[in-house]
N, C-alpha and C positions, 0 to 999 in steps of 0.2 A: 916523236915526242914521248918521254916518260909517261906512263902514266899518273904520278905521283903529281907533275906539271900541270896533265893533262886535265886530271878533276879539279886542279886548285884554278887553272882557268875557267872552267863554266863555273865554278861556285863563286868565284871575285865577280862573274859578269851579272848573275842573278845579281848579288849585295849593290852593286854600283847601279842597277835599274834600278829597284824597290826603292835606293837612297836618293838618285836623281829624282824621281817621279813624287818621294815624299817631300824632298825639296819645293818642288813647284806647287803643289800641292797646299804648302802653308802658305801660300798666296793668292788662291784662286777658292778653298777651299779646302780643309784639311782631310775631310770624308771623299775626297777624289784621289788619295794616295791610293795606286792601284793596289798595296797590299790591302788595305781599308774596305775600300771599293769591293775586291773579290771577297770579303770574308763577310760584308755585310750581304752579297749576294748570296753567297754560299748558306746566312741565317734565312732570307727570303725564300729560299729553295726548297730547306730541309724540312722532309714531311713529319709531321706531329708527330709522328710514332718515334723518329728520333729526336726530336727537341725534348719530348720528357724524358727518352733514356739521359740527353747529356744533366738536365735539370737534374732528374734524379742521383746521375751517378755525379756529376761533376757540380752540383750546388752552385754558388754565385761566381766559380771558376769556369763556368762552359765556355765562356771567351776568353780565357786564359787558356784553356786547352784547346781551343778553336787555333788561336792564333798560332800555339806553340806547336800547332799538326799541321797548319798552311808552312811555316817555316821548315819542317823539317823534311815535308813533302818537296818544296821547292830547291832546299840543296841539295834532295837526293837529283831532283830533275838536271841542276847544273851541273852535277859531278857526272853524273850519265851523261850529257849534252857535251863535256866537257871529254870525256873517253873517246864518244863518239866520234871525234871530229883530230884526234892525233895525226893524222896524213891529211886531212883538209877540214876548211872552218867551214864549211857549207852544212853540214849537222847541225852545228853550235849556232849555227846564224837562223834557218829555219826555227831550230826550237827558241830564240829570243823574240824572234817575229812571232810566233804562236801566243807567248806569252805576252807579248805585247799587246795584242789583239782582244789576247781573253780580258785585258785590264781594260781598254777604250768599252769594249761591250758592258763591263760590270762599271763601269763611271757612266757610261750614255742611259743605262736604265736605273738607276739611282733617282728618285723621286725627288729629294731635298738637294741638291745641284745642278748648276746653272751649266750650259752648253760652254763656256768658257774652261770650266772645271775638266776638257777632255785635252790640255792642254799637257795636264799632269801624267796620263796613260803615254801620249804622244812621245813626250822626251824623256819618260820610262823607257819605251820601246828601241828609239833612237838610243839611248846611253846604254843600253842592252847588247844592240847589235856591234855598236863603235869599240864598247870596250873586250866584246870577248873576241872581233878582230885583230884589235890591237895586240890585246894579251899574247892570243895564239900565232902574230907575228913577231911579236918579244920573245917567243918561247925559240923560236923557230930560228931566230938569229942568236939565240943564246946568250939572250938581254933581259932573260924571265922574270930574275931579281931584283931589277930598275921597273918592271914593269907591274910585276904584282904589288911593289912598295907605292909607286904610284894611284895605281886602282884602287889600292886597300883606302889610303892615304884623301885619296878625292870621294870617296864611299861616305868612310866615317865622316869625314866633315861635312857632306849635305845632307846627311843624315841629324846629325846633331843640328846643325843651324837649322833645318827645317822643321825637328821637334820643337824648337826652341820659339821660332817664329810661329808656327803652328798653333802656339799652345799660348800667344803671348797678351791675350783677352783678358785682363784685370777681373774675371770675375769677384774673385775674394774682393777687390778694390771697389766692385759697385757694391757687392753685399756690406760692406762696413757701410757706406756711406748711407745707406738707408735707413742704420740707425733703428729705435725702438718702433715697433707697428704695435699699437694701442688700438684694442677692437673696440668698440660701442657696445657691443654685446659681448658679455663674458663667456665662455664656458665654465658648468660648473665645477667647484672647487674636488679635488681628485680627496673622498676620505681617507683617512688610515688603514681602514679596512677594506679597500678597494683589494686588496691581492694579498696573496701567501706567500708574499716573496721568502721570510726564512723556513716554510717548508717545501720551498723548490716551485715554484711559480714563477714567472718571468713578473720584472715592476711592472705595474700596470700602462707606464709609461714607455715609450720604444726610447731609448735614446736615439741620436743622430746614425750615429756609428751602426748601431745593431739592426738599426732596421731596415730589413729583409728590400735586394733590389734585384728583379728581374725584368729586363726589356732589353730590347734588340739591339740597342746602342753598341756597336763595339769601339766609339770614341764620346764621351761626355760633351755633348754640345754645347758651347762657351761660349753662354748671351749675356752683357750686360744689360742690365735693368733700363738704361737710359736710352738704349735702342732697341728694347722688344715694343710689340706692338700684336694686338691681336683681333684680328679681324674675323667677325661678326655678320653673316652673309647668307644667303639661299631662301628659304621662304620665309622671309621679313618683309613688314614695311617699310624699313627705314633699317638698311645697312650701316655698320658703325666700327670705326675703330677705335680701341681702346689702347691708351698707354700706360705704362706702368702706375705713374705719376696721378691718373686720373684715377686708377682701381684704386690707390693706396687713398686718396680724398673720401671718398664712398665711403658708408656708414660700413666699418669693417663688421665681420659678426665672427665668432670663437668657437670650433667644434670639436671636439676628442672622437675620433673616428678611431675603429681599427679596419685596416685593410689587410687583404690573404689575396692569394696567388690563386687561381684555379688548377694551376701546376702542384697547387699541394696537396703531399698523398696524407692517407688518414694518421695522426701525429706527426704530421711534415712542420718545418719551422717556418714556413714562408705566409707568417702573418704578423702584422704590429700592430701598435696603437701609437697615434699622436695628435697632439693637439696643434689642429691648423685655426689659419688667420685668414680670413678674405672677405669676397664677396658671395651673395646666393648666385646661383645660373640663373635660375627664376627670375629676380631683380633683371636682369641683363638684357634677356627675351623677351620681358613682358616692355619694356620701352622700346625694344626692337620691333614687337610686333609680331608676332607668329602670324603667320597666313593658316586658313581652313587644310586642314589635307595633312599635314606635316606629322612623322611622328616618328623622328630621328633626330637625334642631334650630333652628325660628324666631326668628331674633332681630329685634330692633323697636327703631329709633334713637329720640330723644327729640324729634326733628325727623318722624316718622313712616314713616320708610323703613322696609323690611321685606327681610332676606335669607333664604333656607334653604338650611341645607347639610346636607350627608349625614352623619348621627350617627355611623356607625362613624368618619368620616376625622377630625370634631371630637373625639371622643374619645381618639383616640391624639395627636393633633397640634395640636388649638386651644388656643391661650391670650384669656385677661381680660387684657388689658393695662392698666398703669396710669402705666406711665412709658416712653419713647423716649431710646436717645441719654445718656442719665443726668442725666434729667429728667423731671419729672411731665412727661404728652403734652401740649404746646399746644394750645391750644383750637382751632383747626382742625384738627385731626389728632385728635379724638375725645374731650379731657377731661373727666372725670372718667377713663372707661375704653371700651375698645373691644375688637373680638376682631381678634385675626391669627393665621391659617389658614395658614400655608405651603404652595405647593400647589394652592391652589385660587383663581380669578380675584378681585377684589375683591366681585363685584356679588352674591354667594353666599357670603360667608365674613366681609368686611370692616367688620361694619357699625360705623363711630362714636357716640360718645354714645350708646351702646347703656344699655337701662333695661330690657329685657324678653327672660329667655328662655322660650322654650315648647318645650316635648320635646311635638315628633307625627308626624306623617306624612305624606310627599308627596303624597297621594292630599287630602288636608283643609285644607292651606295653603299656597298660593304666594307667594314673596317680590315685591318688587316689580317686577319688570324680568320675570317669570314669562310672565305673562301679555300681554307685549307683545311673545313671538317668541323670549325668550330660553332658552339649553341650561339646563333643570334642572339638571345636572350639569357644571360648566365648572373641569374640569381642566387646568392651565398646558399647554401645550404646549411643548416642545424649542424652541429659537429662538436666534439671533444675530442681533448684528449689527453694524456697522463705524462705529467713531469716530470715528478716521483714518487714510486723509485724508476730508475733507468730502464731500459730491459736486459736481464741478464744479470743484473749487479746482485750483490749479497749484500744483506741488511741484520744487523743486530739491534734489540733493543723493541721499541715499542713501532708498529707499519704504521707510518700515516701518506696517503695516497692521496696526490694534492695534482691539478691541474687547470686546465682553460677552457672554457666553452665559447661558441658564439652562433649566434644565430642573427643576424641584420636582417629586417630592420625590425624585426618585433622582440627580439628579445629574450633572454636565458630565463626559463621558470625554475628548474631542476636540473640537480644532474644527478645520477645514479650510478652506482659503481655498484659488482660484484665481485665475489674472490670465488674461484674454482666451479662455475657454473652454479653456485648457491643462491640464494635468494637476492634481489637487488636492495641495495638499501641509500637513503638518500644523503647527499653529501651539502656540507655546510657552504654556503653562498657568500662571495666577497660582498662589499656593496653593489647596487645595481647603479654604478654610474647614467647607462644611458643605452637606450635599445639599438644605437648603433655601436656599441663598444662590445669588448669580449669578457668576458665573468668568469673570479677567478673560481674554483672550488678546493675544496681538503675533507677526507675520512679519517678519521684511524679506527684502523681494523685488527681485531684481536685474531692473528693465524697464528699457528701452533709452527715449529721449524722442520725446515722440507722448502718442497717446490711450489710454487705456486703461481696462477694464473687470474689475472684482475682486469676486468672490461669496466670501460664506462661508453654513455650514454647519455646525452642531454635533450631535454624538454623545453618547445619555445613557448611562450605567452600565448600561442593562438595552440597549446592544446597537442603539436604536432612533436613527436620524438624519432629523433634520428634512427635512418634506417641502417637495418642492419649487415644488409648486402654489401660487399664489397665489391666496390667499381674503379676502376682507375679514374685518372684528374679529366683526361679528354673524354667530351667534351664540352660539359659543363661541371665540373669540380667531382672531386673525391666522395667518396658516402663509404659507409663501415664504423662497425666498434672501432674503439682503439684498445688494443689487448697489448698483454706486456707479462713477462716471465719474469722471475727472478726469487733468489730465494733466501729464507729467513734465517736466518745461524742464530746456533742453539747461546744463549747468556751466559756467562759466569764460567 
């Protein structure tokens, strides 16, 4: 066998599993497509120290490049399995079975699918073995070109129809129909002077689009509204499921929260503001019943992530959200419903597509990120940091050094900036919308042209200003100035 035949047969026999297996797959569940499967494992696996390298280096593409390195990894695997096996297919066949295998294992330990869902790995594997037999019997009778037009030809089509089917959950169709969500309680009205948007301040407002998403999800889980349901269970007196239909009846109430990543480093982008619609957590528990002893509140995504956060702080301050912005949530951002915690980091507070709460104990269950190094308790930290000017960039004309602060849940008193280790001086304050939101600030600072070097620093309401030490994000958030070079070119 050529070898030119020989690698285009293991690489068609990969395409024709992955495609098989995604096929079945949008039937039984679409997070059982063993490519899905192994890379959601492969995020479960990978230890902290590289989840912030990909966060850091690869920002809201780490599963775009996740995915595009399991792909590239795996043709190399078929074109090798495919060499291997020019004088006999027993190479090609062993490394289809291996792979096959690996995908049943990373479908059986997947938390969010059902034992039916290993159905999908199964006839991965089988359409693995069948077609790079075939192939390398096509090849062999000198029928290579009916046979690879074939494979190719039955790949892409249960590829497609299986995306297709997959993905075929009307989300967009439940979210129209739910129409306007009208709170009971307003949140207050956002002033004019809430931020510095024309000297380089983000709005004070995230829009939909821009606002920051990191979690584990490497496919968006597509619930409509009229089949979630979220259950409400562990040390209660009186367990309870809730519908969509019943949250949205409840005295809704309006919060402008901003939320930040723990993953973000000191002037990292991975924080927004929005104004969410729902219910308190509070309201929810306290008709449930909290039993003596309890002082976790486990919540579990429909994708199978798992957060816990500390009962007392959910109870005064968490909400069920069910709309962002004045709109049911986009389905990336958690719809049906989600919790936002003000206050507390996302990976312990934030969980989307939430379906499950359990009132217990930190002593009996850990969230997911728990057990891989992370703070039990990951309280926001005080922080700033500068907008503009950029770092690096050249500035003519008059410096005015405008940014973000925040500090949940007590609130921005001050920020301070300096230029070239000189005296700190203090910066003007957007309005204080609300001590769980972020504040914008602006200086202008008179520096002569040349280089120059600008820190800021912010002070909360209780008195405490950010420290100055640099720590990375793991693992309970980032701390450090936020410093910034750039330099001022001379006028006229």
């Amino acid at each position: 066998m050529k070898p030119a035949k020989a690698a285009l047969t293991g690489l068609l026999a990969i395409i024709a599993a992955l495609a098989a297996g995604h096929l079945v797959a949008a039937f039984v569940g679409l997070s059982a497509s063993p490519y899905l499967a192994v890379g959601n494992a492969a995020i479960d696996l990978t230890p902290s120290w590289l989840k912030e390298f990909a966060v850091t280096t690869f920002g809201t593409n780490d599963k775009l490049v996740l995915l595009t390195s399991m792909a590239v990894v795996l043709a190399g695997v078929g074109v090798a399995a495919g060499l291997a096996s020019r004088t006999s297919p027993t190479p090609g066949t062993v490394v289809a079975v291996v792979l096959g295998l690996v995908g049943i294992t990373a479908v059986l330990t997947r938390p969010d699918i059902g034992q039916l869902s290993v159905l999908a790995p199964l006839v991965s594997l089988a359409a693995g073995v069948y077609s790079f037999r075939y192939l390398h019997k096509e090849v062999q009778q000198d029928e290579s070109r009916r046979g690879f037009l074939i494979t190719a030809g039955l790949a892409v089509a249960a590829g497609v129809v299986g995306q297709v089917v997959g993905t075929r959950t009307d989300v967009e169709g439940s979210r129209r129909a739910i129409g306007d969500l009208t709170p009971k309680t307003k949140a207050p009205e956002i002033p004019v002077n809430a931020d510095f948007a024309r000297d380089g301040t983000p709005s004070f407002i995230t829009s939909g689009k821009d606002f920051y998403r990191i979690d584990t999800a490497l496919s968006v889980p597509r619930i409509r509204a009229e089949e979630w349901a979220l259950r409400v269970h562990g040390m209660v007196d009186r367990p309870m499921v809730l519908t969509f239909d019943e949250i949205r009846q409840c005295d809704l109430v309006e919060e402008t929260v901003t939320l930040t990543c723990v993953s973000n480093e000191v002037g990292g982008p991975y924080i927004s503001t929005g104004t969410f619609v729902g219910i308190k957590i509070g309201d929810v528990l306290r008709e449930a019943g909290v039993k003596a002893g309890a002082d976790q509140l486990f919540s579990t995504s429909d994708d199978g992530f798992t957060a816990g956060s500390p009962l007392d702080y959910v109870l005064e301050r968490g909400l069920i959200a069910i709309g962002m912005n004045g709109e049911p949530l986009p389905a990336e951002h958690g719809f049906p419903a989600r919790l936002v915690v003000p206050g507390l980091y996302g990976y312990v507070s934030a969980t989307k597509w939430v379906t499950d709460l359990n009132v217990t104990t930190f002593a009996k269950e850990q969230g997911y990120w728990i057990p891989r190094g992370w703070a039990t308790r990951a309280p926001i930290k005080t922080m700033s940091r500068i907008d503009r000017p950029k770092g690096l960039s050249k500035i003519q004309g008059k410096t005015v050094v405008a940014g973000t602060a925040w500090a949940q849940p007590k609130g921005v008193a001050k920020v301070e900036v300096r230029a070239d280790g000189g005296p700190w001086q203090e910066a003007e304050l957007g309005a204080d919308v609300s001590d769980s939101t972020w504040r914008m600030w602006r200086l202008e600072l008179d520096l002569k042209p040349g280089s120059h070097i600008v820190e800021c620093r912010a002070t909360d309401k209780s008195g405490f200003t950010q420290d100055q030490a640099r720590l990375d994000p793991v693992p309970d958030g980032a701390t450090g100035w936020h410093s910034i070079s750039f330099t001022v070119q001379p006028t006229g």
